[in-house]
C-alpha positions, 0 to 999 in steps of 0.5 A, a space after each residue: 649645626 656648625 662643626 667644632 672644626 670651624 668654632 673658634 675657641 670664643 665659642 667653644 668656650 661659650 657653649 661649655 660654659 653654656 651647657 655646663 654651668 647652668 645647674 648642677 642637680 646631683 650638687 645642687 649648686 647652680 651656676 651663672 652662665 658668666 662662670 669661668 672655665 677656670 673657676 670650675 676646672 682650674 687649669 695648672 699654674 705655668 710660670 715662667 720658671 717653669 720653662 725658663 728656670 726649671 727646678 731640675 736645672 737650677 740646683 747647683 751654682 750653675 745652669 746646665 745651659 749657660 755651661 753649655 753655652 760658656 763652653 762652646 759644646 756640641 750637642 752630645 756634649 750638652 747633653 750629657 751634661 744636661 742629664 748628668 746634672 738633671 738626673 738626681 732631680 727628674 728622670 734618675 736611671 732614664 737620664 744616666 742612660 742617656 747621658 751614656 747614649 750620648 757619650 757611647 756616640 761620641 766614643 763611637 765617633 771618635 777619631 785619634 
């Protein structure tokens, strides 16, 4: 038998649906070995907005990123307001406190 290591995902996929979709007993429900993975197990929706337009980010009237960018900003400045302006709508405390992580460390190196 060759080891999953070497199966491509094509092949993987064959032998699930192989050996999962033939019958289901307890349910009796049969199934044609051409059902899809995703029919039975539907995996999650990724859109595009999810990556490029989170709903987090896109509350106010402007993204976090394009301020940041529009800004020239530095990395710990970009994050503050990346968090401060996230934190109603993901993480709240968690994104205050990093927020303050990130402030605390332009504090901490600043130079008059």
């Amino acid at each position: 038998m060759t080891s999953k290591k070497n199966l491509s995902i094509k092949d993987l996929k064959k032998i699930y649906e192989d050996t999962l979709f033939c019958e289901d007993e307890e349910e009796g429900h049969k199934y044609e070995n051409s059902f899809s993975i995703n029919q039975r197990y539907p995996l999650p929706k990724l859109t595009a907005d999810n990556i490029n337009k989170p709903k987090h980010y896109t509350q106010g009237k402007i993204e976090p990123i394009d301020y940041i960018n529009a800004n020239n900003m530095s990395f710990n400045e970009g994050n503050i307001i990346k968090y401060v302006t996230r934190y109603k709508y993901k993480n709240g405390l968690e994104d205050l406190k990093k927020a303050k992580y990130y402030l605390d460390n332009i504090i901490d190196n600043y130079k008059t």
